[in-house]
LUMLUM-286497 format. One record per atom (N, C-alpha, C): residue number from 1; atom name; x, z, y. Coordinates in nm, 2 decimals, padded with zeros to 4 digits. Example, Ala and Ser with C-alpha at 12.3 -4.5 7.8 and 13.67 -1.06 7.14 Angstrom:
+-----+------+--------+--------+--------+
| pos | site |      X |      Z |      Y |
+-----+------+--------+--------+--------+
|   1 |    N |  01.32 |  00.78 | -00.57 |
|   1 |   CA |  01.23 |  00.78 | -00.45 |
|   1 |    C |  01.32 |  00.78 | -00.33 |
|   2 |    N |  01.28 |  00.71 | -00.22 |
|   2 |   CA |  01.37 |  00.71 | -00.11 |
|   2 |    C |  01.29 |  00.79 |  00.00 |
+-----+------+--------+--------+--------+
END
This chain:
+-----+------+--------+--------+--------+
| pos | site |      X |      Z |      Y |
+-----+------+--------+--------+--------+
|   1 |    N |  00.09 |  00.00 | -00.12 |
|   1 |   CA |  00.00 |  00.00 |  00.00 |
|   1 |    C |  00.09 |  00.00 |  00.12 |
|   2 |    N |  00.06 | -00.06 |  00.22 |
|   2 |   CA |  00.15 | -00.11 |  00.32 |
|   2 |    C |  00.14 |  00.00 |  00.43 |
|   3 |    N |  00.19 |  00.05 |  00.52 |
|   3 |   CA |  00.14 |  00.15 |  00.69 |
|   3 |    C |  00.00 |  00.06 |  00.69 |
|   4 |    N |  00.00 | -00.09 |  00.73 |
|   4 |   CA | -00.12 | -00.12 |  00.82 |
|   4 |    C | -00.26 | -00.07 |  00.72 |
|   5 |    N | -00.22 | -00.10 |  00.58 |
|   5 |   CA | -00.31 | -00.09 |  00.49 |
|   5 |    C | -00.39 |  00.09 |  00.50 |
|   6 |    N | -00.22 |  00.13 |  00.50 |
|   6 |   CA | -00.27 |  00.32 |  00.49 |
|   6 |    C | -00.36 |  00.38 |  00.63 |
|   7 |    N | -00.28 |  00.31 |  00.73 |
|   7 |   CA | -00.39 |  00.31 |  00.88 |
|   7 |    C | -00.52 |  00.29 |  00.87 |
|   8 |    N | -00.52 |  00.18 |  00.83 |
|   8 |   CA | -00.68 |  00.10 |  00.85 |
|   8 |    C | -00.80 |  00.22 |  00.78 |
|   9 |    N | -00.74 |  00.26 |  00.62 |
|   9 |   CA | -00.79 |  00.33 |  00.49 |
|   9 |    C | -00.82 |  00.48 |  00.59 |
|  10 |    N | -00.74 |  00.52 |  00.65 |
|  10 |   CA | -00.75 |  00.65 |  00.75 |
|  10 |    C | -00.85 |  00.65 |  00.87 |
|  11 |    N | -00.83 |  00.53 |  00.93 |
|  11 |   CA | -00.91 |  00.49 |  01.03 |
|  11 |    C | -01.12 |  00.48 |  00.96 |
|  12 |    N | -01.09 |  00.42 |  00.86 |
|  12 |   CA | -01.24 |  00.41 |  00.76 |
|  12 |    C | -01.29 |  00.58 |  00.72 |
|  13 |    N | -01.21 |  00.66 |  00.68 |
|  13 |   CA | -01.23 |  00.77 |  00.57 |
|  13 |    C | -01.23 |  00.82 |  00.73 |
|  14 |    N | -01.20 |  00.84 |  00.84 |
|  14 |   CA | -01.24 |  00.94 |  00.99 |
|  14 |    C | -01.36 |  00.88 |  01.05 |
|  15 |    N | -01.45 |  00.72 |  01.02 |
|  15 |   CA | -01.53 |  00.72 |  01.07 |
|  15 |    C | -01.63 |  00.76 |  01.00 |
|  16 |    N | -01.62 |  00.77 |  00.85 |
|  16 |   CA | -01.70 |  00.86 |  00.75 |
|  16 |    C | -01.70 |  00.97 |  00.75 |
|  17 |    N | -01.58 |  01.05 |  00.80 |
|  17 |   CA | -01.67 |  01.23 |  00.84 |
|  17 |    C | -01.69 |  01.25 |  00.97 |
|  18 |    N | -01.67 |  01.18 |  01.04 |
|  18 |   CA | -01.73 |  01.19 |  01.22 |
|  18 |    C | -01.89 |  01.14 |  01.18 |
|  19 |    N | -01.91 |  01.06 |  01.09 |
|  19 |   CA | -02.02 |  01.00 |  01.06 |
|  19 |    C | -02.10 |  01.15 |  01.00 |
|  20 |    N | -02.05 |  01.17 |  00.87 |
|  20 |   CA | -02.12 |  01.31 |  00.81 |
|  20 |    C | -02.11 |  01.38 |  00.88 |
|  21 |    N | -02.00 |  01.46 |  00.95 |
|  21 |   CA | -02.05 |  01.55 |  01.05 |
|  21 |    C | -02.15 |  01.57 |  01.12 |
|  22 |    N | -02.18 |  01.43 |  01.20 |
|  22 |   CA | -02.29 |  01.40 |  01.30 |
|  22 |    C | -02.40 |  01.40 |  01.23 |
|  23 |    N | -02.41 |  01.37 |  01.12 |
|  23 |   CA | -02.59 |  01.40 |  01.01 |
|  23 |    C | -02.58 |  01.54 |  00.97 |
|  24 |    N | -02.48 |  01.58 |  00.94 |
|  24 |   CA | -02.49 |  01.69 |  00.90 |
|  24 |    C | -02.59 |  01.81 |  01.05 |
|  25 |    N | -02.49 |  01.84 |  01.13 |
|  25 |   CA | -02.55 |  01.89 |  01.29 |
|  25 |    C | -02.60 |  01.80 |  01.33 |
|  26 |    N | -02.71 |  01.68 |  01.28 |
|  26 |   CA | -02.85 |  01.68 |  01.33 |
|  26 |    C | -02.96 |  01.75 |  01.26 |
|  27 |    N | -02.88 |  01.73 |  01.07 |
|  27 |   CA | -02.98 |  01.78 |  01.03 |
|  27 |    C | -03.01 |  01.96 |  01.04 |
|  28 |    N | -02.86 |  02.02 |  01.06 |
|  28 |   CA | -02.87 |  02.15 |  01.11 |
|  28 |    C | -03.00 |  02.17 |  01.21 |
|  29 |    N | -02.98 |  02.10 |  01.31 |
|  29 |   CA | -03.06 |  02.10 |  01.41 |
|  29 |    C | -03.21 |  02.15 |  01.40 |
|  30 |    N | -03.24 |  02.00 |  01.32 |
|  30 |   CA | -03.41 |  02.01 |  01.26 |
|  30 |    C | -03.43 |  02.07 |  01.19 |
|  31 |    N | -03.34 |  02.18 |  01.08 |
|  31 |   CA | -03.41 |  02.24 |  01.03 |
|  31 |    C | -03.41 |  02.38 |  01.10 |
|  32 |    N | -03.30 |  02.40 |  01.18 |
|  32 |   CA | -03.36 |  02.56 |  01.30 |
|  32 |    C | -03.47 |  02.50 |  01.33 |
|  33 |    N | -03.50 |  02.37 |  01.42 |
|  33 |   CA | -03.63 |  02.39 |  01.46 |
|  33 |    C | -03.71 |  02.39 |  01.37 |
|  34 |    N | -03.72 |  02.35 |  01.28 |
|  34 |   CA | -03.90 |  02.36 |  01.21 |
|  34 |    C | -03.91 |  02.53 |  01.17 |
|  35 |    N | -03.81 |  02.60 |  01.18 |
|  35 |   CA | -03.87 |  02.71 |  01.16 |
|  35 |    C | -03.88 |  02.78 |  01.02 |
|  36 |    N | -03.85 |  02.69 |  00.95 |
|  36 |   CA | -03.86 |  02.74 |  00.79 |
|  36 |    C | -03.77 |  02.71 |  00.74 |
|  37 |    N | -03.65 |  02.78 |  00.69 |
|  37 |   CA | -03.56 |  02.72 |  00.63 |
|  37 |    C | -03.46 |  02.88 |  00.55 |
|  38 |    N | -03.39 |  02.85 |  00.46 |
|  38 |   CA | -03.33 |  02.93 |  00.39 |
|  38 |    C | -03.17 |  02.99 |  00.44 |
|  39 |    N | -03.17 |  03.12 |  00.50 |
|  39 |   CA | -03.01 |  03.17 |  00.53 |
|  39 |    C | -02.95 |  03.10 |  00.47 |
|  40 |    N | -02.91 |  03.12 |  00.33 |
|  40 |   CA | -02.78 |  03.02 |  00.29 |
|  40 |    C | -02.79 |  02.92 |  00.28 |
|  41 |    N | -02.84 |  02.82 |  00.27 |
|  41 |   CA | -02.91 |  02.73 |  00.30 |
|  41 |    C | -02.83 |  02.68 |  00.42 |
|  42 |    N | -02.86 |  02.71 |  00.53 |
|  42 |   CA | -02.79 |  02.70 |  00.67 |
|  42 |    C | -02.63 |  02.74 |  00.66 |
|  43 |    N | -02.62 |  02.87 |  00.67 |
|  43 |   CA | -02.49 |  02.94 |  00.61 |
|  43 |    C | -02.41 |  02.82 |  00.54 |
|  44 |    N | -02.44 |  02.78 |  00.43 |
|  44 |   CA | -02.33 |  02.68 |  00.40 |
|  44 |    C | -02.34 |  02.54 |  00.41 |
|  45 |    N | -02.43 |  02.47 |  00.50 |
|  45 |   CA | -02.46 |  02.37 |  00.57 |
|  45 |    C | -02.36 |  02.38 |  00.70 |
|  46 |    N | -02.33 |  02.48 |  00.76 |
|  46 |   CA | -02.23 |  02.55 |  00.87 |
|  46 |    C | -02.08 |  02.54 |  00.85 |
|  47 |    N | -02.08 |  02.62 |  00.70 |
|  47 |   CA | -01.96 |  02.60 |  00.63 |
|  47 |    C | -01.96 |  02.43 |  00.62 |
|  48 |    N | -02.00 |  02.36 |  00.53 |
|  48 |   CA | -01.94 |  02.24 |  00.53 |
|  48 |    C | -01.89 |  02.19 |  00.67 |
|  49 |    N | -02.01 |  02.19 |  00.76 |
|  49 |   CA | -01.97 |  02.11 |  00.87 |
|  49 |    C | -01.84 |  02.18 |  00.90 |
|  50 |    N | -01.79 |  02.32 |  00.89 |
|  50 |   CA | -01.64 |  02.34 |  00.95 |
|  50 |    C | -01.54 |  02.30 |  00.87 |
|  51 |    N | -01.57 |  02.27 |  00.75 |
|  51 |   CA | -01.49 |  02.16 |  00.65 |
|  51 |    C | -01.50 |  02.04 |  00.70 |
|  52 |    N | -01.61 |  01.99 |  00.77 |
|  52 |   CA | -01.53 |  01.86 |  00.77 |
|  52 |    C | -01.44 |  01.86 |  00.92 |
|  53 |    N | -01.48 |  01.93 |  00.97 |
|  53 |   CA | -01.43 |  01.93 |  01.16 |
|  53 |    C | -01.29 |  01.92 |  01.12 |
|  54 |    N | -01.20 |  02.00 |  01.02 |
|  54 |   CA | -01.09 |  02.07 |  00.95 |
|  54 |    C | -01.06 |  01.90 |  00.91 |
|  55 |    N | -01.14 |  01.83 |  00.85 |
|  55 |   CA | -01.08 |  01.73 |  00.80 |
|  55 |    C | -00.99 |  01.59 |  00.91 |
|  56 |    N | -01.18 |  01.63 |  00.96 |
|  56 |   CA | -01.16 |  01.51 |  01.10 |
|  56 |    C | -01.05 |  01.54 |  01.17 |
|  57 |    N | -01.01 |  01.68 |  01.18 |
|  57 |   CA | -00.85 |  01.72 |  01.30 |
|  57 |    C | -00.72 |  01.66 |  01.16 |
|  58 |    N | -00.77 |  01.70 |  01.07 |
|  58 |   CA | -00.63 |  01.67 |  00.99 |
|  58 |    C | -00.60 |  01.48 |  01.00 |
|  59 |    N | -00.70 |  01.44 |  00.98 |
|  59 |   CA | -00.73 |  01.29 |  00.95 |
|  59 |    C | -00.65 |  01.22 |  01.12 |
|  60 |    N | -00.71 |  01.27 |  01.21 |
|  60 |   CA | -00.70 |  01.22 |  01.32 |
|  60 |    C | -00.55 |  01.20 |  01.34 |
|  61 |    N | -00.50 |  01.34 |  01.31 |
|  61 |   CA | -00.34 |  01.41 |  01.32 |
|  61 |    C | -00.28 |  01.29 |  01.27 |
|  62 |    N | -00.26 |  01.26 |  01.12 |
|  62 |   CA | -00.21 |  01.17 |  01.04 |
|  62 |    C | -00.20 |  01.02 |  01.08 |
|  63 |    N | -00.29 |  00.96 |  01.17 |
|  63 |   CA | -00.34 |  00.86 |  01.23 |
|  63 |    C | -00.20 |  00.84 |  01.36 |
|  64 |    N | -00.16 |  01.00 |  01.44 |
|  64 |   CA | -00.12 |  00.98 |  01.52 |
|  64 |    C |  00.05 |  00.95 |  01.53 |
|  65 |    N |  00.12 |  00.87 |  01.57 |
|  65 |   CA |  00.27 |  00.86 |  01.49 |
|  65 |    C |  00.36 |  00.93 |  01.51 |
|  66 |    N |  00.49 |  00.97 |  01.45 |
|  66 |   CA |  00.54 |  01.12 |  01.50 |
|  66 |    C |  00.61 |  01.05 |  01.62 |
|  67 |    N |  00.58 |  01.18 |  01.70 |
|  67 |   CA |  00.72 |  01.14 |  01.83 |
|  67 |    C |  00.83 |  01.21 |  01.81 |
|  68 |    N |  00.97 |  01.20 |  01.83 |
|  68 |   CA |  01.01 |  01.28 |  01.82 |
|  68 |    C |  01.11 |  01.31 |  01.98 |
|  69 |    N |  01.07 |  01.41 |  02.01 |
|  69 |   CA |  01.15 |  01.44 |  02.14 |
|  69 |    C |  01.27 |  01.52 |  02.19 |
+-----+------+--------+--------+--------+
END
């Protein structure tokens, strides 16, 4: 696998958990509002989303090229 190849594969796999994230905290969202919904349920709906936040910073990092100064 080539840099451009490994970039591009990085660039794809970050717009798929900026993607999940963003469904994830909408769906967070609508289920506070309806009002009926289960603690853990939410609780590790919360957890994931800070798993992927963790990912997206790791992902992003990797993307960026080292400087060295």
């Amino acid at each position: 696998m080539t840099v451009v190849d490994e970039q591009e594969a990085l660039k794809r796999r970050l717009a798929e958990l900026k993607s999940e994230h963003r469904d994830l905290d909408m769906a967070i969202d609508a289920l506070i509002e309806s009002g009926n919904f289960n603690s853990l349920q939410l609780q590790r709906m919360k957890k994931r989303k800070l798993i992927l936040k963790d990912e997206i910073f790791v992902t992003e990092n990797a993307l960026l090229p080292d400087i060295i100064a």
